[in-house]
Gaussian input, Z-matrix of N, CA and C with variables (Angstrom, degrees):
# hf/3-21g

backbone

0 1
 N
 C     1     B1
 C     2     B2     1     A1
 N     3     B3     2     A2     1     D1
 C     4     B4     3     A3     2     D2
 C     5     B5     4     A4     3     D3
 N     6     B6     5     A5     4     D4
 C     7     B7     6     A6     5     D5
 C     8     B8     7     A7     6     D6
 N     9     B9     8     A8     7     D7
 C    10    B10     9     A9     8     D8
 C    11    B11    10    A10     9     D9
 N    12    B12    11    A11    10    D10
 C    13    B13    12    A12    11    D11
 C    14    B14    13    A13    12    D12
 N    15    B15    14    A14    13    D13
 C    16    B16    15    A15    14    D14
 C    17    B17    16    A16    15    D15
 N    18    B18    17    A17    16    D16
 C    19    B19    18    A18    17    D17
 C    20    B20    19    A19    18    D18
 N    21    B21    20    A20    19    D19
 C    22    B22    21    A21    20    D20
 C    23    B23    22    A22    21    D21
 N    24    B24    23    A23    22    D22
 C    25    B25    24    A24    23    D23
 C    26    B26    25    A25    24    D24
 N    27    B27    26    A26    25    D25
 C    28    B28    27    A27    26    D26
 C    29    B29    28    A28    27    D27
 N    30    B30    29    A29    28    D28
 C    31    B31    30    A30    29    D29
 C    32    B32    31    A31    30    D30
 N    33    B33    32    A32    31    D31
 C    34    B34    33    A33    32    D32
 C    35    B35    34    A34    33    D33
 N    36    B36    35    A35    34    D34
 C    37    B37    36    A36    35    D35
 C    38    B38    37    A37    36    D36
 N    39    B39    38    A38    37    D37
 C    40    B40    39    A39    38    D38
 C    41    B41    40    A40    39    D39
 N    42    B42    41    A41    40    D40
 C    43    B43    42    A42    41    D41
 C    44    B44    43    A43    42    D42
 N    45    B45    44    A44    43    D43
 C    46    B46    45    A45    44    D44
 C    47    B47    46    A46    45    D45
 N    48    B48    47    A47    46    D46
 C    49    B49    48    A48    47    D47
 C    50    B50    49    A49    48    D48
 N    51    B51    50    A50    49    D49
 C    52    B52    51    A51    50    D50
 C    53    B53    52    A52    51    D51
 N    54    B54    53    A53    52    D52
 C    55    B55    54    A54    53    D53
 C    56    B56    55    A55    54    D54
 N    57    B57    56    A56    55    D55
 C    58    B58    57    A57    56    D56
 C    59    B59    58    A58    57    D57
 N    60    B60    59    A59    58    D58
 C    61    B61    60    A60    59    D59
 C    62    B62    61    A61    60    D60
 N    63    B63    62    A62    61    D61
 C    64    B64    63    A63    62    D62
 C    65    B65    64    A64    63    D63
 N    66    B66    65    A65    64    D64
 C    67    B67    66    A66    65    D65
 C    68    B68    67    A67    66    D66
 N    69    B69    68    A68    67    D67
 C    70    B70    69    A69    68    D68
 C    71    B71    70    A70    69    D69
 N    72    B72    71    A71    70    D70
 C    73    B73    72    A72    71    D71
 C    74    B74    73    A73    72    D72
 N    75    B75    74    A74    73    D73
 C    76    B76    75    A75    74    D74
 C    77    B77    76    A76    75    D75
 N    78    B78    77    A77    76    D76
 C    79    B79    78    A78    77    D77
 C    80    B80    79    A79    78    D78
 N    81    B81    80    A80    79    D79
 C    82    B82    81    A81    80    D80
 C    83    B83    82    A82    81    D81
 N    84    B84    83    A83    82    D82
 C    85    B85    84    A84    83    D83
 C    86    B86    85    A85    84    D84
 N    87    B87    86    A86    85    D85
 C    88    B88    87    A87    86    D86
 C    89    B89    88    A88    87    D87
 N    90    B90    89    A89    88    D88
 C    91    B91    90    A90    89    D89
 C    92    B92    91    A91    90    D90
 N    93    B93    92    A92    91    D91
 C    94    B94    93    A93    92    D92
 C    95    B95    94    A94    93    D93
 N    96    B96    95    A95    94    D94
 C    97    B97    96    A96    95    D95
 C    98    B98    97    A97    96    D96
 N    99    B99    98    A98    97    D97
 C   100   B100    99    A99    98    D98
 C   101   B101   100   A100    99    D99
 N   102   B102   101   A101   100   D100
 C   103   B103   102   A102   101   D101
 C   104   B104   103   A103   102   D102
 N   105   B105   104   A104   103   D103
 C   106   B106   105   A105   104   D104
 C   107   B107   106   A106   105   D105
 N   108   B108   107   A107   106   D106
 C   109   B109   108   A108   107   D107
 C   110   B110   109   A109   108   D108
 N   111   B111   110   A110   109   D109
 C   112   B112   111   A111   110   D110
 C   113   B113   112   A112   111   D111
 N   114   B114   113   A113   112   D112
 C   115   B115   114   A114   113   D113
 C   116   B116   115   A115   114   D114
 N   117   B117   116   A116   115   D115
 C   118   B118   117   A117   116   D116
 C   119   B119   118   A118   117   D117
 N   120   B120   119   A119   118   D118
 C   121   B121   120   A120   119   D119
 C   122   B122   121   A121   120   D120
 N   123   B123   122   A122   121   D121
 C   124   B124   123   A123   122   D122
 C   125   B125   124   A124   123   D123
 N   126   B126   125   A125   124   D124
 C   127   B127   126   A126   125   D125
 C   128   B128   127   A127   126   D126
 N   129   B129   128   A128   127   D127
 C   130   B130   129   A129   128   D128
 C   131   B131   130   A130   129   D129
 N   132   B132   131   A131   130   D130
 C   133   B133   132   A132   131   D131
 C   134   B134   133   A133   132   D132
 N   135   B135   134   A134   133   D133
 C   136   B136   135   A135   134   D134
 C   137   B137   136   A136   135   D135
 N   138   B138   137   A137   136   D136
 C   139   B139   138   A138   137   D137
 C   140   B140   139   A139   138   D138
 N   141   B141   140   A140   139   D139
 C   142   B142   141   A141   140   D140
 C   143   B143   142   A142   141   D141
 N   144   B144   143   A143   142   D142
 C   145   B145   144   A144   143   D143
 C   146   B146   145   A145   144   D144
 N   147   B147   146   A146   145   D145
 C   148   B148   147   A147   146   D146
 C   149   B149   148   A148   147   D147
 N   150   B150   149   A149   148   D148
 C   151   B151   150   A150   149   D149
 C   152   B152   151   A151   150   D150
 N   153   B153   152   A152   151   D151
 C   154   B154   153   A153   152   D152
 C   155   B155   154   A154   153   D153
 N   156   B156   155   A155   154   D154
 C   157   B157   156   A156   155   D155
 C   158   B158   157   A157   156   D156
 N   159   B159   158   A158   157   D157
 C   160   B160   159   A159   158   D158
 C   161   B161   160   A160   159   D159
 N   162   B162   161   A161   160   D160
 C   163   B163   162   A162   161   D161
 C   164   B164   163   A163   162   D162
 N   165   B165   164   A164   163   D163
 C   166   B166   165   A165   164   D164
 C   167   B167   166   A166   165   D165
 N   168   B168   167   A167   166   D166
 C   169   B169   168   A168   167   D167
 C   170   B170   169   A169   168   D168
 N   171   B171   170   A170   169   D169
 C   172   B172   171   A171   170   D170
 C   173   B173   172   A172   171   D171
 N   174   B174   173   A173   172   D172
 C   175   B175   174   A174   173   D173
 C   176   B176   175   A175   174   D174
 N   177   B177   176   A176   175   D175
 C   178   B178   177   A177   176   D176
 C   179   B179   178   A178   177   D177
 N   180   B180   179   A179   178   D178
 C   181   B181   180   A180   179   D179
 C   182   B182   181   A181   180   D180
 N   183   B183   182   A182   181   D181
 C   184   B184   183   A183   182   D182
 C   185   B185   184   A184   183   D183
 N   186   B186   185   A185   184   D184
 C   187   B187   186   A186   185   D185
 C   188   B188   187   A187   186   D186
 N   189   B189   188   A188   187   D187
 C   190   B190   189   A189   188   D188
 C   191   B191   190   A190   189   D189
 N   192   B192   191   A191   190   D190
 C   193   B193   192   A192   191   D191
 C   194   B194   193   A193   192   D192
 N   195   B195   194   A194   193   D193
 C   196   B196   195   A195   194   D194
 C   197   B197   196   A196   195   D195
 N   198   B198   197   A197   196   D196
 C   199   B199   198   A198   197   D197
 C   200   B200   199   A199   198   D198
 N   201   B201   200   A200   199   D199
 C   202   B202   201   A201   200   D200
 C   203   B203   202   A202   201   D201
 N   204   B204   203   A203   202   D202
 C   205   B205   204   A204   203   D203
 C   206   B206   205   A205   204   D204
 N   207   B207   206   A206   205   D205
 C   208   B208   207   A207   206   D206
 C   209   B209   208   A208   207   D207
 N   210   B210   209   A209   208   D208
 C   211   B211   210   A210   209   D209
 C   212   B212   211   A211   210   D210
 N   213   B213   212   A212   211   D211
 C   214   B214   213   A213   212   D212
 C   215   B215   214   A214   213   D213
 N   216   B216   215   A215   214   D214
 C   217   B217   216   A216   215   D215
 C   218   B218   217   A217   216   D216
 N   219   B219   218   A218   217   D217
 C   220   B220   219   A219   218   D218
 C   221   B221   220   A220   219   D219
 N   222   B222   221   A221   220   D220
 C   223   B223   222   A222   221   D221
 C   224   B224   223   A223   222   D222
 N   225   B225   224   A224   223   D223
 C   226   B226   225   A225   224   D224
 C   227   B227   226   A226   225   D225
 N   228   B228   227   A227   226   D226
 C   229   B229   228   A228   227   D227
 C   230   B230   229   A229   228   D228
 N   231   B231   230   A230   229   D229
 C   232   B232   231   A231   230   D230
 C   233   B233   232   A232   231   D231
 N   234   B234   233   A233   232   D232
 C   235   B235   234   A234   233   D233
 C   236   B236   235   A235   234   D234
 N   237   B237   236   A236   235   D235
 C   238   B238   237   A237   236   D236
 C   239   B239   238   A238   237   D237
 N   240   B240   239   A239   238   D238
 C   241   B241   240   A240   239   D239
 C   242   B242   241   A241   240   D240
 N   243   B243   242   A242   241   D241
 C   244   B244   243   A243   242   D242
 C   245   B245   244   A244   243   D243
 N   246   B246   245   A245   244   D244
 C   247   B247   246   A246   245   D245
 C   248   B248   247   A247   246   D246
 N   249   B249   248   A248   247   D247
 C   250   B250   249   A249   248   D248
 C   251   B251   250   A250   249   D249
 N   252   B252   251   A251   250   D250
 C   253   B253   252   A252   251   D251
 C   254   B254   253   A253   252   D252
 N   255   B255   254   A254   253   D253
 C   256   B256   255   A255   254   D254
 C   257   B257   256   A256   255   D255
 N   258   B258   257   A257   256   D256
 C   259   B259   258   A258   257   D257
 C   260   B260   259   A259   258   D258
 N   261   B261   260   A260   259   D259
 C   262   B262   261   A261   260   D260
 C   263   B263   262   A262   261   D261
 N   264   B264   263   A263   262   D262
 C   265   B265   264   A264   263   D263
 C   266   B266   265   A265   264   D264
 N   267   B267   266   A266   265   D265
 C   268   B268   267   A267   266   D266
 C   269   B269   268   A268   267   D267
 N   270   B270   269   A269   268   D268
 C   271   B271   270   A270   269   D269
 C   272   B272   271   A271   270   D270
 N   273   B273   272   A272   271   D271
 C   274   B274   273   A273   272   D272
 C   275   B275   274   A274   273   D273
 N   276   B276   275   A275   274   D274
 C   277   B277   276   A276   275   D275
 C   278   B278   277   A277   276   D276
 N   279   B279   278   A278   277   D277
 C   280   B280   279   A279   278   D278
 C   281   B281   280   A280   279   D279
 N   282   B282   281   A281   280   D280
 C   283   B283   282   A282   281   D281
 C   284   B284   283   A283   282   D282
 N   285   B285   284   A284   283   D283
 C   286   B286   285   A285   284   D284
 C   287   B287   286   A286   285   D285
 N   288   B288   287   A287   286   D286
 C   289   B289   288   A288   287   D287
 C   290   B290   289   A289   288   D288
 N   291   B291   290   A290   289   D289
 C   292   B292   291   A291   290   D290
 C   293   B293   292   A292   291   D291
 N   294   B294   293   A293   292   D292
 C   295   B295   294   A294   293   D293
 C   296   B296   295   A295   294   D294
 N   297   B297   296   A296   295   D295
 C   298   B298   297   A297   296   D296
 C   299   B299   298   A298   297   D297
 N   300   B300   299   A299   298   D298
 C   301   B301   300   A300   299   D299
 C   302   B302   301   A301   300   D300
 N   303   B303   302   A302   301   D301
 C   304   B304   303   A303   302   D302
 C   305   B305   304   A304   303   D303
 N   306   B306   305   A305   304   D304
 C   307   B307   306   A306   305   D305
 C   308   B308   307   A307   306   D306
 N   309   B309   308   A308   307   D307
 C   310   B310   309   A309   308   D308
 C   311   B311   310   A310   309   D309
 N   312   B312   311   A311   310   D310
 C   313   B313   312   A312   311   D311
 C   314   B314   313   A313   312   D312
 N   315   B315   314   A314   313   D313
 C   316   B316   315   A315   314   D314
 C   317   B317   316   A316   315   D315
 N   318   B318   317   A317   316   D316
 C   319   B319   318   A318   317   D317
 C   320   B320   319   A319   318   D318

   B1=1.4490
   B2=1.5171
   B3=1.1849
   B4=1.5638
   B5=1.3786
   B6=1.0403
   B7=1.4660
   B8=1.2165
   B9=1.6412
   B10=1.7151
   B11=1.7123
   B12=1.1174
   B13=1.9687
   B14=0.9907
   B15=1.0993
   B16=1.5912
   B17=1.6072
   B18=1.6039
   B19=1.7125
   B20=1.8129
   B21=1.8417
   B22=1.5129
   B23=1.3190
   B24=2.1887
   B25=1.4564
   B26=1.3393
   B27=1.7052
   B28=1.4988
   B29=1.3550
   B30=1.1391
   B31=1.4225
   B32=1.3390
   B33=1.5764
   B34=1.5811
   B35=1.7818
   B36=1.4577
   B37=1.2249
   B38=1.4067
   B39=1.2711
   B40=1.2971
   B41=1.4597
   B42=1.8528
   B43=1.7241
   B44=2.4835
   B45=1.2693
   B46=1.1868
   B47=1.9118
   B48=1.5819
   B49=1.6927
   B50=1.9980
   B51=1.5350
   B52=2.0267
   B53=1.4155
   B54=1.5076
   B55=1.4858
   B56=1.4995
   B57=1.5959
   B58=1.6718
   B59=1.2368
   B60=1.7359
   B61=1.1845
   B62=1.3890
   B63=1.1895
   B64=1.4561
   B65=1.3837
   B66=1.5594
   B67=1.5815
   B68=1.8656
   B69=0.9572
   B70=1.3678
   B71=1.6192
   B72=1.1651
   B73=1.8129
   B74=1.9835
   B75=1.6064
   B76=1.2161
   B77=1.3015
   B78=2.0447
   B79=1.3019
   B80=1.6743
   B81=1.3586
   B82=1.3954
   B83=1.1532
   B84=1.2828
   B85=1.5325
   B86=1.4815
   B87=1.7100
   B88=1.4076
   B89=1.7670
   B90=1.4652
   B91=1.2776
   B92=1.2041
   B93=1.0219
   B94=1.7603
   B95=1.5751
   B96=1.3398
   B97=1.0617
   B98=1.3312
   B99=1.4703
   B100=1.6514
   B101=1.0300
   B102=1.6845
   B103=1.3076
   B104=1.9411
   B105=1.0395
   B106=1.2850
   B107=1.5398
   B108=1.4028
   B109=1.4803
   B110=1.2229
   B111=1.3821
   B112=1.5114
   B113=1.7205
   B114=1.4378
   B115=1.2379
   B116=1.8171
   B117=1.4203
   B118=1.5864
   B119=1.5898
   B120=1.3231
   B121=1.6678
   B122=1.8391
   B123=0.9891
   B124=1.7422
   B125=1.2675
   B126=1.6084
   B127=1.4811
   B128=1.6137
   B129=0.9280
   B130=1.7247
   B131=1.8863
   B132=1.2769
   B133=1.7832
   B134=1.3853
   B135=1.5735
   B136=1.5134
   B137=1.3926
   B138=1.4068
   B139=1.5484
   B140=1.4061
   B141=0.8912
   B142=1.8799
   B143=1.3527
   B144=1.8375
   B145=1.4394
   B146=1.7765
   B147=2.1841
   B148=1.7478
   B149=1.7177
   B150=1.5518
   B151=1.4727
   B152=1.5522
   B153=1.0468
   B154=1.4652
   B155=1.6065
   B156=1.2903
   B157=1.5857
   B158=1.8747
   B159=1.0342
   B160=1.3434
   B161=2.1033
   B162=1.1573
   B163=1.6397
   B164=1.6215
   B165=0.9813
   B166=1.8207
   B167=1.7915
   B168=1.0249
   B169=1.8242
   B170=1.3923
   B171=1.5790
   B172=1.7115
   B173=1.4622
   B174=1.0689
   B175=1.0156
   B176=1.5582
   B177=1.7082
   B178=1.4696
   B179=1.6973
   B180=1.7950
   B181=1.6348
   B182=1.4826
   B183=1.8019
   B184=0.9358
   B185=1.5766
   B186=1.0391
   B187=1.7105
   B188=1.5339
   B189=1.2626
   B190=2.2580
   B191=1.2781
   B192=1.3983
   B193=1.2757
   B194=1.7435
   B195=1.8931
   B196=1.1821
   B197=2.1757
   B198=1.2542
   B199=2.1315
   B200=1.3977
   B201=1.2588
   B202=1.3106
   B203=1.6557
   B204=1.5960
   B205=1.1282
   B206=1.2884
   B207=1.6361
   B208=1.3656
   B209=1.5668
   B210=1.3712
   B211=1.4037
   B212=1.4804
   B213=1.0889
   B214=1.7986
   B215=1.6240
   B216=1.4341
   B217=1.5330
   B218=1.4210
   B219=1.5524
   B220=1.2832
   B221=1.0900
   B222=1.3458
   B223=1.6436
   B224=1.4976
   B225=2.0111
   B226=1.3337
   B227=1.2982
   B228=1.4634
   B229=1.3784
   B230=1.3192
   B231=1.6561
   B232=1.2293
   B233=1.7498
   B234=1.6055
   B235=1.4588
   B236=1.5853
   B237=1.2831
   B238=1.6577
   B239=1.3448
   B240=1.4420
   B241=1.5149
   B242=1.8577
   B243=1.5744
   B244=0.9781
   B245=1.5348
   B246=1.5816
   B247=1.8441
   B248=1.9787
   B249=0.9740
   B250=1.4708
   B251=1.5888
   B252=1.3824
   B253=1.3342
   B254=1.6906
   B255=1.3351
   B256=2.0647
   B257=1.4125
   B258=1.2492
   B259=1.6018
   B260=1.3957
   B261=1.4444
   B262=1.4453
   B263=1.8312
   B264=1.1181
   B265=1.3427
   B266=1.5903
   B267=0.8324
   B268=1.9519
   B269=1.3157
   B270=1.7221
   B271=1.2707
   B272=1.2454
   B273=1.4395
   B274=1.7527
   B275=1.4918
   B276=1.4883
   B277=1.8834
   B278=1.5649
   B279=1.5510
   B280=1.6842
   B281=1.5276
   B282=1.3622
   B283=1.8038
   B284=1.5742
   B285=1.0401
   B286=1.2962
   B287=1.7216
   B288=1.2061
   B289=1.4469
   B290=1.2945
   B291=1.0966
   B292=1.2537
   B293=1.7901
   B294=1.4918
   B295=1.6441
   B296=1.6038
   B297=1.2988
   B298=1.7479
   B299=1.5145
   B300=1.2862
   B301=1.8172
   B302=0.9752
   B303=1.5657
   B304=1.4654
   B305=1.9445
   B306=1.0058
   B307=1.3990
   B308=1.5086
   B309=1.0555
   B310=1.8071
   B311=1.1618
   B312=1.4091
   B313=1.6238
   B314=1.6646
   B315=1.1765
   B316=1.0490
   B317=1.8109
   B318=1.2133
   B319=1.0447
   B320=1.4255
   A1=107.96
   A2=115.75
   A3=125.79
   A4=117.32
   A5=131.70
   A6=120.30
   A7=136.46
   A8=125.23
   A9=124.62
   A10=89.37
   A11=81.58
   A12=113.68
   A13=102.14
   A14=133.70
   A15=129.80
   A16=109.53
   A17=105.30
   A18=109.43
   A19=83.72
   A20=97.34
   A21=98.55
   A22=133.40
   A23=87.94
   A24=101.61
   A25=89.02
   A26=125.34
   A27=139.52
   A28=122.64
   A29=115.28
   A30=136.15
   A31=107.72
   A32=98.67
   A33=118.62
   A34=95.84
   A35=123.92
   A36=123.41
   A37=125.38
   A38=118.52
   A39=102.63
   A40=153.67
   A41=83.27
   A42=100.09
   A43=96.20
   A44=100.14
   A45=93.88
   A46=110.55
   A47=79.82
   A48=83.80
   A49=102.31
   A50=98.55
   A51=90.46
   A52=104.07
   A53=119.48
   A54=111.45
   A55=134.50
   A56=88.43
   A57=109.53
   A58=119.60
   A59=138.74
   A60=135.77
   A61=75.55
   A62=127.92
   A63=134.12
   A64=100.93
   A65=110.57
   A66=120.17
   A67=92.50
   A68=115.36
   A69=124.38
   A70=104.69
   A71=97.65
   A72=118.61
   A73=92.61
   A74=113.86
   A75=127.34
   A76=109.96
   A77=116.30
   A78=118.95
   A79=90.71
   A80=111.09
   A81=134.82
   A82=130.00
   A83=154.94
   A84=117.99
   A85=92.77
   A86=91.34
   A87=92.34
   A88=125.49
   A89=102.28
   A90=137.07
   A91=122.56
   A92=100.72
   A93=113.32
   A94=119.12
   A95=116.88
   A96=106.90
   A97=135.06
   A98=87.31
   A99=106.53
   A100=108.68
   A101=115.70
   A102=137.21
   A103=85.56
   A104=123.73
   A105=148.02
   A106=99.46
   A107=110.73
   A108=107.92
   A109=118.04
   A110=126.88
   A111=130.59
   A112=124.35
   A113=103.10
   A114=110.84
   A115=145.30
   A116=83.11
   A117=98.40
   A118=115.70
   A119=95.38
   A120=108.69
   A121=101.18
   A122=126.84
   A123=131.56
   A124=99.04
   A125=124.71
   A126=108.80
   A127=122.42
   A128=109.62
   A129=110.97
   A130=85.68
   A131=131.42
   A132=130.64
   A133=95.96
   A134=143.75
   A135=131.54
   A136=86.40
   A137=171.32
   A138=147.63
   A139=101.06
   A140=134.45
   A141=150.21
   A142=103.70
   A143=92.07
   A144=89.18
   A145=69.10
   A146=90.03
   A147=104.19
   A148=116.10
   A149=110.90
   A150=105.08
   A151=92.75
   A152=122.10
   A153=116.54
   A154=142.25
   A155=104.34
   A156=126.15
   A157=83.68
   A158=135.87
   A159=129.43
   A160=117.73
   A161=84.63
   A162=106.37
   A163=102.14
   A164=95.75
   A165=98.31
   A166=79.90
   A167=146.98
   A168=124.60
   A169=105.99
   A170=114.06
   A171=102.80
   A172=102.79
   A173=157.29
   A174=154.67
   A175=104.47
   A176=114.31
   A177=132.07
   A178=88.01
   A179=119.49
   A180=114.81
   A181=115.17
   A182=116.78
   A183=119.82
   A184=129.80
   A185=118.61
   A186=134.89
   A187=106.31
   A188=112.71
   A189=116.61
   A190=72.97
   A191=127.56
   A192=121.29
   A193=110.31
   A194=114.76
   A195=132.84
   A196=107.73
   A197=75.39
   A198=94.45
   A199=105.86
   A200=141.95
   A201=125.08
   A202=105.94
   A203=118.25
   A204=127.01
   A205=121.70
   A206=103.51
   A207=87.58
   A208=130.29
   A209=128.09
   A210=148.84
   A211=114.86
   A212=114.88
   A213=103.41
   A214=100.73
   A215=123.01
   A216=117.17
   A217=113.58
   A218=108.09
   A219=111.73
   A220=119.58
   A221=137.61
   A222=132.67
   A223=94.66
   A224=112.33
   A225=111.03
   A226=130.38
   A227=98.93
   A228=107.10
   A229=123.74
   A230=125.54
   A231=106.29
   A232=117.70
   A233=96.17
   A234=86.45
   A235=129.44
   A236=106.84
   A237=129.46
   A238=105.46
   A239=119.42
   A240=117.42
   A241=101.42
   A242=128.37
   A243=110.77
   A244=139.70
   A245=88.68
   A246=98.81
   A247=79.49
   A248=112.05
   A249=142.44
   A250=95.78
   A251=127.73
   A252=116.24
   A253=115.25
   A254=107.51
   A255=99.34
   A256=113.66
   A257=103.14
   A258=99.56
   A259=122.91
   A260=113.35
   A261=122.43
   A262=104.22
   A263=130.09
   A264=146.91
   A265=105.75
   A266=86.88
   A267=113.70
   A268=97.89
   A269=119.49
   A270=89.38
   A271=126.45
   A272=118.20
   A273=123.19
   A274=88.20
   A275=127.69
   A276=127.90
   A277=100.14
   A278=118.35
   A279=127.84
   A280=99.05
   A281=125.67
   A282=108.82
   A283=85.88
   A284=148.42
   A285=133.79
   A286=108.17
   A287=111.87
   A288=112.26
   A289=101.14
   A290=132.49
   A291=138.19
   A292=120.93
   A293=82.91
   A294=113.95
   A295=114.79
   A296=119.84
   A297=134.03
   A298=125.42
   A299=119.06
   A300=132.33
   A301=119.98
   A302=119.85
   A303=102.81
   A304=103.35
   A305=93.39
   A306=100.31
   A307=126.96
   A308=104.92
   A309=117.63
   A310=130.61
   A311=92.74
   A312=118.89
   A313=105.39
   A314=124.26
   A315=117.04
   A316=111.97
   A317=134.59
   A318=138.42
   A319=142.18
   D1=143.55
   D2=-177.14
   D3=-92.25
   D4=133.36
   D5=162.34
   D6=-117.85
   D7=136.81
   D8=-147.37
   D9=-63.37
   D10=145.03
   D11=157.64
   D12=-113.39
   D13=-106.17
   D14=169.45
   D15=-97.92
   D16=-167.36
   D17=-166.71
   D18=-84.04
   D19=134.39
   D20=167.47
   D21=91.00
   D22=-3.87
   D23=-170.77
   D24=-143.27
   D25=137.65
   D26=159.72
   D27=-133.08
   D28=155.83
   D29=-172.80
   D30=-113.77
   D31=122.43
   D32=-159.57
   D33=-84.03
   D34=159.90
   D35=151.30
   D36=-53.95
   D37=-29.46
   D38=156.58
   D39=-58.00
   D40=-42.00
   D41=178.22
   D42=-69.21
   D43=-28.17
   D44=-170.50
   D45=-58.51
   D46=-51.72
   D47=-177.13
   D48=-47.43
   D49=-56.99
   D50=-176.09
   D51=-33.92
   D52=-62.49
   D53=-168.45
   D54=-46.54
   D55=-49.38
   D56=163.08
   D57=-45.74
   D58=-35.63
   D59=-121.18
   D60=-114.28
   D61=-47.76
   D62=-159.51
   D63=58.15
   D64=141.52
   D65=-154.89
   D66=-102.17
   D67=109.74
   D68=179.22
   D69=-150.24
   D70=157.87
   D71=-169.12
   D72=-46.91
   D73=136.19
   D74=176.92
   D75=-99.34
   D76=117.01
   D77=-164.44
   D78=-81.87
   D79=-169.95
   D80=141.72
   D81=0.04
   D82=77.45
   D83=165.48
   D84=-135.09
   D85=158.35
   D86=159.41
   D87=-88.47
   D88=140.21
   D89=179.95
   D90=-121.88
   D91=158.59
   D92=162.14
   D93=-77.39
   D94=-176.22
   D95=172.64
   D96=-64.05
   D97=-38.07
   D98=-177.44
   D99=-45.48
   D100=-50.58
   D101=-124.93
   D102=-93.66
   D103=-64.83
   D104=155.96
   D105=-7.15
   D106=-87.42
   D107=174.61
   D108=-44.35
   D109=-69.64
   D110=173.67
   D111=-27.56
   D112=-29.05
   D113=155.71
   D114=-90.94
   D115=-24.90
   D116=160.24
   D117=-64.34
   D118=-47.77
   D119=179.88
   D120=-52.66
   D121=-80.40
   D122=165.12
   D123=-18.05
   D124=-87.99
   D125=-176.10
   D126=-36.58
   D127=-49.31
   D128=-150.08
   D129=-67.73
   D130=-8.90
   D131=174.29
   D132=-104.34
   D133=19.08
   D134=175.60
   D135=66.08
   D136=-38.63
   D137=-157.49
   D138=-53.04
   D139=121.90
   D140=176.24
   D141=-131.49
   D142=143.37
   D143=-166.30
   D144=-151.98
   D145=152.12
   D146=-178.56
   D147=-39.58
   D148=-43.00
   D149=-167.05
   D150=-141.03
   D151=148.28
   D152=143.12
   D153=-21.42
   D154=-62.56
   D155=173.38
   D156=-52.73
   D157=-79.16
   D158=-155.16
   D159=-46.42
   D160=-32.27
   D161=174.62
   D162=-66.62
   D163=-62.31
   D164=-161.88
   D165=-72.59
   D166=-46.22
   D167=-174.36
   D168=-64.98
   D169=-40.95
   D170=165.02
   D171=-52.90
   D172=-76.99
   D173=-110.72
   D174=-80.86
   D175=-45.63
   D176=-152.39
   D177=-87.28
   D178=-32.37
   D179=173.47
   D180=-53.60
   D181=-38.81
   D182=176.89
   D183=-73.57
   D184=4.43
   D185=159.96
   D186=-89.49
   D187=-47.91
   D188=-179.43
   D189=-49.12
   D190=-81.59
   D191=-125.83
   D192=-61.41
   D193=-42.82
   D194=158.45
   D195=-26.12
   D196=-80.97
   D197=174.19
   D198=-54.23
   D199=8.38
   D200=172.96
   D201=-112.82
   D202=-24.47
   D203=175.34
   D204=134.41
   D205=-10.61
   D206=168.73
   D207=-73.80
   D208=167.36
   D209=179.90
   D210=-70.18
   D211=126.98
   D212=-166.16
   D213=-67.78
   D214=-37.57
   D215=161.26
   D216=-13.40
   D217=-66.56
   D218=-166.31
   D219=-88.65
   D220=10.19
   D221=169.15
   D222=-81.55
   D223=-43.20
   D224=-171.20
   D225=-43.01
   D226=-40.65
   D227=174.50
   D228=-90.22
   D229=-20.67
   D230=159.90
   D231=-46.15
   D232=-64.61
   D233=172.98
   D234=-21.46
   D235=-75.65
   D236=166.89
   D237=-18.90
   D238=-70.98
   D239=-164.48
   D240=-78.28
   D241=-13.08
   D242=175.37
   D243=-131.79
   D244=40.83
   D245=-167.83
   D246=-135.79
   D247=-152.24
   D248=-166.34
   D249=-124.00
   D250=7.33
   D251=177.93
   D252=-95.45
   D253=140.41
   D254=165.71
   D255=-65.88
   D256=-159.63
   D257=172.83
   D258=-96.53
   D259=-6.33
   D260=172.83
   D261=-70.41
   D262=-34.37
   D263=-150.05
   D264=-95.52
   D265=-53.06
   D266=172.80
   D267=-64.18
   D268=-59.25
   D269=-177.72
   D270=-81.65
   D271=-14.73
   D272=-177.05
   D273=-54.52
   D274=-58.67
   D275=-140.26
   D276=-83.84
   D277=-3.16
   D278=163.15
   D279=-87.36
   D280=-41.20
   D281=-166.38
   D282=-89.50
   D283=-28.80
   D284=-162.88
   D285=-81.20
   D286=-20.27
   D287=169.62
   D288=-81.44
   D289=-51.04
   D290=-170.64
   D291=-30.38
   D292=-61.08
   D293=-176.26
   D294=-91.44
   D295=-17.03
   D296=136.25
   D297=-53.67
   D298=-54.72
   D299=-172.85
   D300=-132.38
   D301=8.00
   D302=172.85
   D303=-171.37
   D304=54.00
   D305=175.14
   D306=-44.81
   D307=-4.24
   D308=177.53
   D309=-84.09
   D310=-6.46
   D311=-179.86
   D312=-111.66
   D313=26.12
   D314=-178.41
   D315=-103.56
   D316=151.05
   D317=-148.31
   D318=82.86

């Protein structure tokens, strides 16, 4: 479910989780592999996020949002306009989910 920002404009669960997560150094957790890589990948671009688990749920929002119809353009920039990321960053932490959780969306 979306929620108004302004008229014409919403904030995806994903961009919410980025906000929520607050981008700070990612400790420990256990993961999978996937999950593991998907996070190495984030570090090795500075993207930091409070916990792990919050990264990989950003990540898996950014496929709903993919599978529901939106345009990867436009997750990018939600991100963009609502984390602390540019658009290089935003877009790496959109292809890196992509090619982590949902490879079907790739191209």
């Amino acid at each position: 479910m979306l929620a108004d920002r302004s008229p014409g404009l919403a904030v995806s669960p994903v961009i919410l989780t980025v906000l929520l997560a607050g981008l700070i150094k990612v400790p420990a957790v256990h993961a999978d592999a996937v999950d593991t890589t998907f996070l190495g990948a984030l570090n090795s671009k500075g993207i930091d996020f409070a916990n792990g688990q919050s990264a990989v749920i950003a990540g898996h929002e950014v496929c709903d949002e993919l599978d529901s119809g939106r345009q990867k353009n436009d997750v990018v920039s939600e991100v963009m306009q609502s984390s602390q990321l540019d658009g290089y960053h935003a877009g790496f932490f959109v292809g890196v989910s992509v090619s982590a959780f949902c490879p079907r969306h790739h191209g």
